[in-house]
PDB file of N, CA, C and O in Angstrom:
ATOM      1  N   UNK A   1       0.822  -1.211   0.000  1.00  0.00           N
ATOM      2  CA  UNK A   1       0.000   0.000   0.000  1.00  0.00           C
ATOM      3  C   UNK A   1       0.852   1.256   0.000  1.00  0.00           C
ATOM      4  O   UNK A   1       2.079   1.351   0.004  1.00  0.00           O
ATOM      5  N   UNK A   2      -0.199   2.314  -0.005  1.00  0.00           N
ATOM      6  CA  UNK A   2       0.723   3.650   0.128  1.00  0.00           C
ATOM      7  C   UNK A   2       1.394   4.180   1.619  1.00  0.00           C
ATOM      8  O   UNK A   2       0.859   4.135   2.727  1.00  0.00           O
ATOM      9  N   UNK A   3       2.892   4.750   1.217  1.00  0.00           N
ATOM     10  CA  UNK A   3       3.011   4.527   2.626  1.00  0.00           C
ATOM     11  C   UNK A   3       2.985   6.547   2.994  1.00  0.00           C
ATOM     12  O   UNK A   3       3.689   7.476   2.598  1.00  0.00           O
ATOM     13  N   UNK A   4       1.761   6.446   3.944  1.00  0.00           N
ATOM     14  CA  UNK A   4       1.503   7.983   4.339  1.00  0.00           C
ATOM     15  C   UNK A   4       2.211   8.372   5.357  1.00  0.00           C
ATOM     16  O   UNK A   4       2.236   7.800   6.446  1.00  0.00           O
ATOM     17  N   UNK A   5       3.320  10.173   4.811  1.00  0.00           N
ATOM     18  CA  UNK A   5       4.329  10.824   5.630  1.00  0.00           C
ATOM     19  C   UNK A   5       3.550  11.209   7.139  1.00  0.00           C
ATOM     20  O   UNK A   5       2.413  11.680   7.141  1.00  0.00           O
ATOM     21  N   UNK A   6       4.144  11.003   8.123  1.00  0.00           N
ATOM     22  CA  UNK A   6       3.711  11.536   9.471  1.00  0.00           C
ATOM     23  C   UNK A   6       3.607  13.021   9.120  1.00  0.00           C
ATOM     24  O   UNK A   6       4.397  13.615   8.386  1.00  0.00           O
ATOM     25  N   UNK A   7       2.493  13.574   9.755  1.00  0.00           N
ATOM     26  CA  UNK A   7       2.200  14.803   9.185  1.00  0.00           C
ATOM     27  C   UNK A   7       2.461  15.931   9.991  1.00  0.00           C
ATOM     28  O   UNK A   7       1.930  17.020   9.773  1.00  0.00           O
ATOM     29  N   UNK A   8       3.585  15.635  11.298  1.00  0.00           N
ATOM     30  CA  UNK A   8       4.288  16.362  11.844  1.00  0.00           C
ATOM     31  C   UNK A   8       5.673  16.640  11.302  1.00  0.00           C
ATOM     32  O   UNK A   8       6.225  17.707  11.567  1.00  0.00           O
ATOM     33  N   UNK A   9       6.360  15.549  10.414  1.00  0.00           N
ATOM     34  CA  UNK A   9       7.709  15.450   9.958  1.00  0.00           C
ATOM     35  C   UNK A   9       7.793  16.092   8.358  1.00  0.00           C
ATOM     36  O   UNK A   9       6.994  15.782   7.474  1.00  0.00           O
ATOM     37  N   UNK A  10       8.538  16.718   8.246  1.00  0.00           N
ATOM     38  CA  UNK A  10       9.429  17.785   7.553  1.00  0.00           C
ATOM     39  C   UNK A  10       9.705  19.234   8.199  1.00  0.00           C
ATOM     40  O   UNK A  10       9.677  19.735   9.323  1.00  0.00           O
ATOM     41  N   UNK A  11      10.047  19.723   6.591  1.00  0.00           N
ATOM     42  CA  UNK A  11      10.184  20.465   7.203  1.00  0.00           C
ATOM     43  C   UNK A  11       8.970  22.356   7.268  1.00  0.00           C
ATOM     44  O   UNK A  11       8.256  22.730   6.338  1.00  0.00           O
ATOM     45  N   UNK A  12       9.142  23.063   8.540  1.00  0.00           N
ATOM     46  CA  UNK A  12       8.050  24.246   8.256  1.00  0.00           C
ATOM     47  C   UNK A  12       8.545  25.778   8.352  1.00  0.00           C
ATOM     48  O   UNK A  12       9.172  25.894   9.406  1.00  0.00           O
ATOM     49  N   UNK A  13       8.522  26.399   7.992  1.00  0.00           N
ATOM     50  CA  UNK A  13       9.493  27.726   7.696  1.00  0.00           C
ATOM     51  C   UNK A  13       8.525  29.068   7.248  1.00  0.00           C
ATOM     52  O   UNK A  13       7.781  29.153   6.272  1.00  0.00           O
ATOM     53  N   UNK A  14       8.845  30.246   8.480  1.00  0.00           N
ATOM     54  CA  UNK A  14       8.073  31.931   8.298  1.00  0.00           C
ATOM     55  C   UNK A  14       9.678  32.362   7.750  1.00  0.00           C
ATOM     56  O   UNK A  14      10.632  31.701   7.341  1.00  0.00           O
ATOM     57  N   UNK A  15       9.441  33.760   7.966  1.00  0.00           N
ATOM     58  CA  UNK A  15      10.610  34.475   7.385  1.00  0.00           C
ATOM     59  C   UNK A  15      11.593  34.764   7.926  1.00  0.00           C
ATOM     60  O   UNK A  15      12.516  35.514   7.605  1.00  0.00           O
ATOM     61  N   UNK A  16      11.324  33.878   9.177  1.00  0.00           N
ATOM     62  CA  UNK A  16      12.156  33.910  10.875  1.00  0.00           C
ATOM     63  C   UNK A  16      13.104  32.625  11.394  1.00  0.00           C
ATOM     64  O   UNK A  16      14.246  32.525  11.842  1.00  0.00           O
ATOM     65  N   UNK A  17      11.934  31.635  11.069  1.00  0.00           N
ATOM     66  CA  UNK A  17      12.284  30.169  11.838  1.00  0.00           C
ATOM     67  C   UNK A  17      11.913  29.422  10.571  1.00  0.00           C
ATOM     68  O   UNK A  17      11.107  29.461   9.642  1.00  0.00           O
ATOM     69  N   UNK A  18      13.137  28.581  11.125  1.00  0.00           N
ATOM     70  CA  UNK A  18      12.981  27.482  10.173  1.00  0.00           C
ATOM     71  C   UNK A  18      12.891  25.955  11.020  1.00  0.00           C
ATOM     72  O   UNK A  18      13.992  25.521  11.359  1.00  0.00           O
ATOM     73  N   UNK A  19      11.677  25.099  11.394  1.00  0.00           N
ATOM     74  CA  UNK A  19      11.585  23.972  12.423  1.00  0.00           C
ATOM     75  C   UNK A  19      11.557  22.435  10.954  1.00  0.00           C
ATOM     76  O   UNK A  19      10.747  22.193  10.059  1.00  0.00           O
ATOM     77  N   UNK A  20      12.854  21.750  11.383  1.00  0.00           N
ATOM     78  CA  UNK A  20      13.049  20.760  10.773  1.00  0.00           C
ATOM     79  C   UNK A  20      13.051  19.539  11.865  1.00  0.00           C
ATOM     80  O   UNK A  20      13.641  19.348  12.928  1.00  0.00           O
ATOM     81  N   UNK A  21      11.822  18.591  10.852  1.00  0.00           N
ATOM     82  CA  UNK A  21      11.345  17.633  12.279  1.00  0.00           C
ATOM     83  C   UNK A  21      11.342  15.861  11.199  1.00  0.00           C
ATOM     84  O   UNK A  21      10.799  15.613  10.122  1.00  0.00           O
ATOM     85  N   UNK A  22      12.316  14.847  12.246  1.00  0.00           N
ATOM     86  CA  UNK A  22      12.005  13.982  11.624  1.00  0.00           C
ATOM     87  C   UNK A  22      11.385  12.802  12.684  1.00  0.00           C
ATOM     88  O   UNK A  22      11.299  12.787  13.912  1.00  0.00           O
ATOM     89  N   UNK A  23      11.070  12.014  11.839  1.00  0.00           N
ATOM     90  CA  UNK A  23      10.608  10.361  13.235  1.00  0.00           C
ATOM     91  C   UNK A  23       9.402  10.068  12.984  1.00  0.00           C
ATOM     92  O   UNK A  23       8.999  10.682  11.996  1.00  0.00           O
ATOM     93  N   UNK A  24       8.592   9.348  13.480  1.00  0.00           N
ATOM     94  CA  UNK A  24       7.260   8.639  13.362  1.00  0.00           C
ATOM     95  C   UNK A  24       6.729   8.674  14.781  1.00  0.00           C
ATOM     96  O   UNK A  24       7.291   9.054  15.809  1.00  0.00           O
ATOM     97  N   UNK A  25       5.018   7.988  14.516  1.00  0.00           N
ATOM     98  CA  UNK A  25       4.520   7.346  15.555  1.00  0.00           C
ATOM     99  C   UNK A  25       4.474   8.566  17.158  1.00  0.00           C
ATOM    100  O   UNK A  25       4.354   8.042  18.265  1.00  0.00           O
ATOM    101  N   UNK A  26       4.562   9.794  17.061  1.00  0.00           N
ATOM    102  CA  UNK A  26       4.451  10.607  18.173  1.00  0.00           C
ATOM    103  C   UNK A  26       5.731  11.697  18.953  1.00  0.00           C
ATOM    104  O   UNK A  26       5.730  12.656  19.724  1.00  0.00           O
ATOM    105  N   UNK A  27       7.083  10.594  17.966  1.00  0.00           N
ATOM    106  CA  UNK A  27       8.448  10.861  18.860  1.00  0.00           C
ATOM    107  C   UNK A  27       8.994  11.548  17.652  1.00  0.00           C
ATOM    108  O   UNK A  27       9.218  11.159  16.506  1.00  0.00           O
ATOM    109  N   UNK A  28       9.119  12.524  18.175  1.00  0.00           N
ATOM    110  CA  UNK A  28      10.398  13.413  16.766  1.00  0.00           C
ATOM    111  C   UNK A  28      11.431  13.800  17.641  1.00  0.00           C
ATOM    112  O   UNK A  28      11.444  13.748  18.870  1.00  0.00           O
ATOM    113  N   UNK A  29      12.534  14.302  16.642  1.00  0.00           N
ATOM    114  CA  UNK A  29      13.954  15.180  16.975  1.00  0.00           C
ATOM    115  C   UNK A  29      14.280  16.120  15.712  1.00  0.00           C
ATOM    116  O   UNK A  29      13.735  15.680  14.700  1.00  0.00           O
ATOM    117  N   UNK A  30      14.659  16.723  15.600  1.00  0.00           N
ATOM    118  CA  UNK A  30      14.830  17.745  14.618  1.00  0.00           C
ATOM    119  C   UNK A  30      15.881  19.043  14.845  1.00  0.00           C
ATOM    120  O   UNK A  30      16.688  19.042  15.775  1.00  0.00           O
ATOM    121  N   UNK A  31      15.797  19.883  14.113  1.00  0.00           N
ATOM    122  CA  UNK A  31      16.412  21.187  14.326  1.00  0.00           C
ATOM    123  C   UNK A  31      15.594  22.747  14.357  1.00  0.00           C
ATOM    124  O   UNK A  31      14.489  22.972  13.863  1.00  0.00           O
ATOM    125  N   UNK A  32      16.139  23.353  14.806  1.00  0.00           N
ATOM    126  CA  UNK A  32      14.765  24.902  14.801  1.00  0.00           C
ATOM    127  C   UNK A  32      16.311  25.607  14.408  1.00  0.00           C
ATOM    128  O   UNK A  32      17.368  25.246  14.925  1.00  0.00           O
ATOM    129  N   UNK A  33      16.163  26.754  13.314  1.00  0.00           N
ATOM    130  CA  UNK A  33      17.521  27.148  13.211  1.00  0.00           C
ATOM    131  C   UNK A  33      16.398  28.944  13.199  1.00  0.00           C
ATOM    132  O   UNK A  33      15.316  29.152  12.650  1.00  0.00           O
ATOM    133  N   UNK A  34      17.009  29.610  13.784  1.00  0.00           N
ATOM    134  CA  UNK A  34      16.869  30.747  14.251  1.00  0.00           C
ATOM    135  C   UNK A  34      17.749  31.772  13.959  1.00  0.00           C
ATOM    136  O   UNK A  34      18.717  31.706  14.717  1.00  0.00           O
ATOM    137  N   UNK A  35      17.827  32.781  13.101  1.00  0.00           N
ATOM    138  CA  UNK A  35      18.582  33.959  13.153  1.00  0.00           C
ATOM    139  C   UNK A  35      20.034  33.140  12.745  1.00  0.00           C
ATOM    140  O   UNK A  35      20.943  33.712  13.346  1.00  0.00           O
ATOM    141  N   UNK A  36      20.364  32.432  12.240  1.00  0.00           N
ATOM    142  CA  UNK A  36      21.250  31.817  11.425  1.00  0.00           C
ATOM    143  C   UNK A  36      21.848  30.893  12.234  1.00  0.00           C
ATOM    144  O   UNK A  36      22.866  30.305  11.868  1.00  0.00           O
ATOM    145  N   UNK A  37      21.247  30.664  13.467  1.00  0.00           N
ATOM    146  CA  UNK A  37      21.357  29.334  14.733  1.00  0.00           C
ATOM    147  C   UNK A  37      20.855  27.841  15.000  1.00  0.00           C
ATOM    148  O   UNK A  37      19.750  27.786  15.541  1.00  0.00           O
ATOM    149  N   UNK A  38      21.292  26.973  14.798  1.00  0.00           N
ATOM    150  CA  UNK A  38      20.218  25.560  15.065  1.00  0.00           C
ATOM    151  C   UNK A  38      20.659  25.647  16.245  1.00  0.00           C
ATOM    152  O   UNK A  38      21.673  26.037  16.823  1.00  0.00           O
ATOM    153  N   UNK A  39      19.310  25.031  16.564  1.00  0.00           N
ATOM    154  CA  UNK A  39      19.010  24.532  17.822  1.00  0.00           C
ATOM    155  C   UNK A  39      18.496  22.886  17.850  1.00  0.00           C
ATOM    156  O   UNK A  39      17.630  22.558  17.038  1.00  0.00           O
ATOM    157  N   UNK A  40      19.068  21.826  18.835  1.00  0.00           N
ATOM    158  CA  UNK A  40      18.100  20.783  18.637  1.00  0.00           C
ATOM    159  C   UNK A  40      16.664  20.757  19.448  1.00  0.00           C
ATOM    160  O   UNK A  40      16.395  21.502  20.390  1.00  0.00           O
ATOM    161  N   UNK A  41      15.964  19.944  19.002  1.00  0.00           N
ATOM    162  CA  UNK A  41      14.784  19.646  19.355  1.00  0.00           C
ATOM    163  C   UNK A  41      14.420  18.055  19.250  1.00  0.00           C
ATOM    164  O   UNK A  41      14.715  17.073  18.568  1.00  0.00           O
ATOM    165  N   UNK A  42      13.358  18.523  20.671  1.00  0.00           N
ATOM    166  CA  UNK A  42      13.062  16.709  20.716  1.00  0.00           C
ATOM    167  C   UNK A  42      11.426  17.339  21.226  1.00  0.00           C
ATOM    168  O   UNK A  42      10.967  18.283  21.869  1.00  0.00           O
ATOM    169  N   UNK A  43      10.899  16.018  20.396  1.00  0.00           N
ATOM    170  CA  UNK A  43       9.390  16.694  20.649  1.00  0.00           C
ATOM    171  C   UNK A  43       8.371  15.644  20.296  1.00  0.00           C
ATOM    172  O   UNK A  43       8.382  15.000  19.247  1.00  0.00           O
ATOM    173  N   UNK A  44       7.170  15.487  21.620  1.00  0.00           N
ATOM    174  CA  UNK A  44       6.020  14.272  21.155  1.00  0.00           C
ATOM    175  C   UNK A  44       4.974  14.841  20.464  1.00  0.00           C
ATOM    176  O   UNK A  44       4.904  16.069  20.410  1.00  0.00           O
ATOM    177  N   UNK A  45       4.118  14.119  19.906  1.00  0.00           N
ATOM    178  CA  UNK A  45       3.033  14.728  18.793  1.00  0.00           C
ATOM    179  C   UNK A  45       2.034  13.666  19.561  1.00  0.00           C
ATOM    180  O   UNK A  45       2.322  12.600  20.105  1.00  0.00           O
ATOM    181  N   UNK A  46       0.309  14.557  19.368  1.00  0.00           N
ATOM    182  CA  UNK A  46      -0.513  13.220  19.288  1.00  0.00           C
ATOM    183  C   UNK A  46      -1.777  14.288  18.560  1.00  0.00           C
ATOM    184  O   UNK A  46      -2.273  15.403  18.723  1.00  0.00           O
ATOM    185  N   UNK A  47      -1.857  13.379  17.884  1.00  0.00           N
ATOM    186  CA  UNK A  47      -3.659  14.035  17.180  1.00  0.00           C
ATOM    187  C   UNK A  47      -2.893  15.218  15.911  1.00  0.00           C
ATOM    188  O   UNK A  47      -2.323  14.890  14.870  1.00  0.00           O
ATOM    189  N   UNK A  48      -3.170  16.863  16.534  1.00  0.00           N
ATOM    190  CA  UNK A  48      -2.741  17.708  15.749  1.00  0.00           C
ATOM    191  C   UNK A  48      -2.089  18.283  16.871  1.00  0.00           C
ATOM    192  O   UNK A  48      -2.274  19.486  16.690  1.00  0.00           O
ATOM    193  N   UNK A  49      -1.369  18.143  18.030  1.00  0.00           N
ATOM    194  CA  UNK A  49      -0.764  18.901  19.313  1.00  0.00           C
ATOM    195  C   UNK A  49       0.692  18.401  19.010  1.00  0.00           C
ATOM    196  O   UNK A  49       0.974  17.270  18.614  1.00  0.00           O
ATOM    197  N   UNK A  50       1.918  19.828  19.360  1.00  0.00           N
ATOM    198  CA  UNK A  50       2.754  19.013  19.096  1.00  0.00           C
ATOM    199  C   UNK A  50       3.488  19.625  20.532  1.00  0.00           C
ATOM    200  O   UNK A  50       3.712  20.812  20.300  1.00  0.00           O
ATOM    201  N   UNK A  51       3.856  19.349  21.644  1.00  0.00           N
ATOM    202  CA  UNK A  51       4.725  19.593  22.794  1.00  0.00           C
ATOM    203  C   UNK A  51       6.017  19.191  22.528  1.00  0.00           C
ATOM    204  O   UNK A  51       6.065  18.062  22.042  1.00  0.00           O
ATOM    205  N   UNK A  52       7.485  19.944  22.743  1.00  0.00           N
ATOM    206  CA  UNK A  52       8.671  19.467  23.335  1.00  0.00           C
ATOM    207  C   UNK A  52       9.591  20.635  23.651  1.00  0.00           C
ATOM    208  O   UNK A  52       9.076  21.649  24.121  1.00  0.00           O
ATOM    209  N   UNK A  53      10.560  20.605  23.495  1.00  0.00           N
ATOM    210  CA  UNK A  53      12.126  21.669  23.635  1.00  0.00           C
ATOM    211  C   UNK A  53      13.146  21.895  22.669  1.00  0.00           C
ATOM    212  O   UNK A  53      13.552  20.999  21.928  1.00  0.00           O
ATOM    213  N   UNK A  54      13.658  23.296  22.649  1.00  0.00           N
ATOM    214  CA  UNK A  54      14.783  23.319  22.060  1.00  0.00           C
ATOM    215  C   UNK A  54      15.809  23.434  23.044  1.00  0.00           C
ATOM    216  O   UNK A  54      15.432  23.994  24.074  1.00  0.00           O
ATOM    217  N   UNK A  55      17.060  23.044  23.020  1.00  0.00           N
ATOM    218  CA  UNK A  55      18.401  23.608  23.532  1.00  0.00           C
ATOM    219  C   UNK A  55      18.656  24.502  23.343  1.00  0.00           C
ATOM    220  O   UNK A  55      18.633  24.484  22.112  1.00  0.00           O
ATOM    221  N   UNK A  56      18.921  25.411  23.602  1.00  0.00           N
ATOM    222  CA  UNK A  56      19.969  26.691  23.351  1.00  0.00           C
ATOM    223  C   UNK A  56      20.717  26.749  24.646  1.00  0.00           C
ATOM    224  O   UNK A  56      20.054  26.912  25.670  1.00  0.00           O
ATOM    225  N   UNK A  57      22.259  26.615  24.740  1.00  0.00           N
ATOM    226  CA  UNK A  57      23.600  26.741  25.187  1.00  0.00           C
ATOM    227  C   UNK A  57      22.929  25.848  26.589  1.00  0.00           C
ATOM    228  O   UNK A  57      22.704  26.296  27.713  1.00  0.00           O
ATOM    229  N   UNK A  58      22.702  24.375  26.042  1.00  0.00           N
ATOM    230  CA  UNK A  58      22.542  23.521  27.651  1.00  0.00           C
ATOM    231  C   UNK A  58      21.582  24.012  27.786  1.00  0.00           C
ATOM    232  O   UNK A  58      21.095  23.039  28.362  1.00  0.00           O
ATOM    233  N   UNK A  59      20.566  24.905  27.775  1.00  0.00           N
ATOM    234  CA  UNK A  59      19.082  25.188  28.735  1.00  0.00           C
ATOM    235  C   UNK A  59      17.988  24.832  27.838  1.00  0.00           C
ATOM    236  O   UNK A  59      17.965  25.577  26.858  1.00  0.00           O
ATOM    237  N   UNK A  60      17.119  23.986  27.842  1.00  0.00           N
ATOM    238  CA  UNK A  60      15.684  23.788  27.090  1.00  0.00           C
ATOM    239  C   UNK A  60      14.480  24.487  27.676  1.00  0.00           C
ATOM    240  O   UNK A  60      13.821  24.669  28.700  1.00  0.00           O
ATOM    241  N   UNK A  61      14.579  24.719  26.614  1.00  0.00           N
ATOM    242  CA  UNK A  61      12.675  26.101  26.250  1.00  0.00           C
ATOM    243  C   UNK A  61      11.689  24.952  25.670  1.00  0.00           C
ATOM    244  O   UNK A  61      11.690  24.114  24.768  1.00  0.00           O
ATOM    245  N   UNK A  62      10.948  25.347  26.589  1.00  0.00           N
ATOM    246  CA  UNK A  62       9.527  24.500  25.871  1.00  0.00           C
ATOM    247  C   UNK A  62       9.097  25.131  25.086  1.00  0.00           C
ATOM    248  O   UNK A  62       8.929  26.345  25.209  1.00  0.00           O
ATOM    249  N   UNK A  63       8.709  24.222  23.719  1.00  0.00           N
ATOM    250  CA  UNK A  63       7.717  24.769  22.934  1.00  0.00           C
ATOM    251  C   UNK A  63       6.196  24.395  22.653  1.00  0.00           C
ATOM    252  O   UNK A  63       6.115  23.177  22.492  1.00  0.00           O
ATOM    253  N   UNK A  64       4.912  25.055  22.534  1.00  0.00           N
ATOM    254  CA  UNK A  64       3.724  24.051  21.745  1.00  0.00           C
ATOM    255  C   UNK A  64       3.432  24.192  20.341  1.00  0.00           C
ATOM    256  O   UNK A  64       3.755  25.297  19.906  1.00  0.00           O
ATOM    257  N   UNK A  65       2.925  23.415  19.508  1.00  0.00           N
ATOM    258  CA  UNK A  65       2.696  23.844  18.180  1.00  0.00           C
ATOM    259  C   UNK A  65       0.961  22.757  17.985  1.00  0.00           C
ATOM    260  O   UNK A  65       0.573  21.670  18.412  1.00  0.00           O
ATOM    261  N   UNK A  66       0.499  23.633  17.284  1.00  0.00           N
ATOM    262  CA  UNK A  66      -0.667  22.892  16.829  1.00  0.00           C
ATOM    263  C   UNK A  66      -0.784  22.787  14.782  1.00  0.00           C
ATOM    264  O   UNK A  66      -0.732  23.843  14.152  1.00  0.00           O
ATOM    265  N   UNK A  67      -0.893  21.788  14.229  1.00  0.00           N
ATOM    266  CA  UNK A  67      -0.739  21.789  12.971  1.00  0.00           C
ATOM    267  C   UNK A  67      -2.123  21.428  12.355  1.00  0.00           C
ATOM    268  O   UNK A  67      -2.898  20.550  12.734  1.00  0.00           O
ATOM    269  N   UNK A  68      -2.274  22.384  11.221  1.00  0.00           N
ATOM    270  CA  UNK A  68      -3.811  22.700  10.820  1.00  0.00           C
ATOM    271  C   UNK A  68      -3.231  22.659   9.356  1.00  0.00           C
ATOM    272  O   UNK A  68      -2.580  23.599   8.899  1.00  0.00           O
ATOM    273  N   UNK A  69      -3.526  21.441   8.609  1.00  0.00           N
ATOM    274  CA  UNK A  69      -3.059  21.151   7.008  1.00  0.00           C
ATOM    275  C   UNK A  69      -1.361  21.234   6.867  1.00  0.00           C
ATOM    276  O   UNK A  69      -0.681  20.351   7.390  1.00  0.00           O
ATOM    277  N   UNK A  70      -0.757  22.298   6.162  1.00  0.00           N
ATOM    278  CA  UNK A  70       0.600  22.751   5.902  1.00  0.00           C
ATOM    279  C   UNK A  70       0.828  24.151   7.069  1.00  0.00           C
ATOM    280  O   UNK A  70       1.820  24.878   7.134  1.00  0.00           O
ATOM    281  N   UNK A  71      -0.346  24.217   7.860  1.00  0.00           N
ATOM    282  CA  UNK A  71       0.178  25.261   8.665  1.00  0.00           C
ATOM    283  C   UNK A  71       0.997  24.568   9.798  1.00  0.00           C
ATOM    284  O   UNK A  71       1.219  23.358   9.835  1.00  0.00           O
ATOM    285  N   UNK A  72       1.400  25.444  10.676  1.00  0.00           N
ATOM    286  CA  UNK A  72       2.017  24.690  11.908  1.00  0.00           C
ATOM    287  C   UNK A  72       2.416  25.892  12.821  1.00  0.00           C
ATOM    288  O   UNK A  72       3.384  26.641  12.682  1.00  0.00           O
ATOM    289  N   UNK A  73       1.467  25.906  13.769  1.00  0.00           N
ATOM    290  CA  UNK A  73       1.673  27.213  14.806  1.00  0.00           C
ATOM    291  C   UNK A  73       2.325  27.155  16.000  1.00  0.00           C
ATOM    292  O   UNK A  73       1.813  26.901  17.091  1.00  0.00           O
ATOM    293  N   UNK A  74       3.496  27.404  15.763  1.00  0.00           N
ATOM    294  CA  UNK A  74       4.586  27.446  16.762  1.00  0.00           C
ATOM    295  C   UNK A  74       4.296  28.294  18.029  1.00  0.00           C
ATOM    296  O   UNK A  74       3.761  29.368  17.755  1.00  0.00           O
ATOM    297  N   UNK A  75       4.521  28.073  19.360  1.00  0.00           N
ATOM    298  CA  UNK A  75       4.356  28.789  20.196  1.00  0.00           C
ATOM    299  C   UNK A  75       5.450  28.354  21.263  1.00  0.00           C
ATOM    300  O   UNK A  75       5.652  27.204  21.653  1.00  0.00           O
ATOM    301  N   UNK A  76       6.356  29.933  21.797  1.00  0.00           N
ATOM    302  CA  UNK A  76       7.443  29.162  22.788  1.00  0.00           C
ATOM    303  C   UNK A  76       7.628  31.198  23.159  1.00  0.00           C
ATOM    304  O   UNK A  76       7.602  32.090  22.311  1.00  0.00           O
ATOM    305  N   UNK A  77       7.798  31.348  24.660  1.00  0.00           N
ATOM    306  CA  UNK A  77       8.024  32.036  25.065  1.00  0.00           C
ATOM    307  C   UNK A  77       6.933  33.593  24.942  1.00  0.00           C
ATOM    308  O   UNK A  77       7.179  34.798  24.884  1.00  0.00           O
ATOM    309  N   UNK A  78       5.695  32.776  24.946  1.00  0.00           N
ATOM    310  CA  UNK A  78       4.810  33.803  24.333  1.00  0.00           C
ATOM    311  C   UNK A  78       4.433  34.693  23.076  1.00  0.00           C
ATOM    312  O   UNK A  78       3.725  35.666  22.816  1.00  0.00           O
ATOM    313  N   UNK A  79       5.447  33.670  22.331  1.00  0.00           N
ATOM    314  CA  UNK A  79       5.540  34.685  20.856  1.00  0.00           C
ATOM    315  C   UNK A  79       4.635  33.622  19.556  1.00  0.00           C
ATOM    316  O   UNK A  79       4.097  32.585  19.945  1.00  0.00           O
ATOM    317  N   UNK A  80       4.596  33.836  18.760  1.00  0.00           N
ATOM    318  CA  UNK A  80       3.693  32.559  18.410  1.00  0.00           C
ATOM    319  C   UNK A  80       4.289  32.908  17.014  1.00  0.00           C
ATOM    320  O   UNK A  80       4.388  34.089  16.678  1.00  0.00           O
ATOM    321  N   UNK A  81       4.673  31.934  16.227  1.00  0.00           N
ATOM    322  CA  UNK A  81       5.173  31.890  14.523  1.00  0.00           C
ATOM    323  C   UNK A  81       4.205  30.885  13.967  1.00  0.00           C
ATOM    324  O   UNK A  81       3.850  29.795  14.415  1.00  0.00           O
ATOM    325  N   UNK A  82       3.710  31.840  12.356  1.00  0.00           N
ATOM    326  CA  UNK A  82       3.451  30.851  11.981  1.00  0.00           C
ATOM    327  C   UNK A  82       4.005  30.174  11.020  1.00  0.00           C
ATOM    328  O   UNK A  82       4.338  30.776   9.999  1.00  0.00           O
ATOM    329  N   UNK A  83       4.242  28.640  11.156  1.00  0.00           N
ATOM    330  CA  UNK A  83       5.028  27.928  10.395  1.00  0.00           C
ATOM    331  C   UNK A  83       4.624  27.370   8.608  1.00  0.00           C
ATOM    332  O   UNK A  83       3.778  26.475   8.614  1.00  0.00           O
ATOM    333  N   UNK A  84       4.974  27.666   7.579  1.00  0.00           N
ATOM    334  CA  UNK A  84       4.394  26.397   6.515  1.00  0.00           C
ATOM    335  C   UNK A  84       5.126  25.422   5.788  1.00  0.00           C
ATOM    336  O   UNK A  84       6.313  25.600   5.516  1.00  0.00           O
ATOM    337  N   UNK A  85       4.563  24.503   5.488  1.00  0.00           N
ATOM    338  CA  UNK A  85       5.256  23.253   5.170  1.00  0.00           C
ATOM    339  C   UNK A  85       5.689  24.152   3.554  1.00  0.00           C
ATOM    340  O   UNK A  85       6.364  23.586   2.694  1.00  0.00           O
TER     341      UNK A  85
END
């Protein structure tokens, strides 16, 4: 059969952030590269909710994101981006 992409994994990008996400089944890791910075990320998904963290220098920031088609609405530190595939 056809085999259908997890629809949290690739990648989603504003004119700011760029969040690159790979893995299956709920568990991702990826990169968020910021202002010409990656950061890693590790992050669970369920439904359309996506919870986890980036690193920046040893300290992790939580982030939430909710994904609505190719959108993907980033939220971390009160600022909210929106992401598209």
């Amino acid at each position: 059969g056809l085999i259908t992409a997890d629809p949290f994994t690739g990648t989603f990008r504003d004119e700011r952030v760029t969040l690159r996400l790979e893995g299956a089944a709920g568990s991702y890791t990826g990169e968020l590269t910021f202002q010409g910075q990656a950061f890693p990320v590790s992050a669970r998904g369920a439904g359309t909710e996506l919870n986890g963290t980036f690193t920046s220098a040893g300290t992790p920031f939580a982030f939430s994101a909710t994904l609505s088609g190719d959108t993907l609405t980033f939220v971390t530190g009160g600022t909210t981006y929106v992401l598209r595939r």
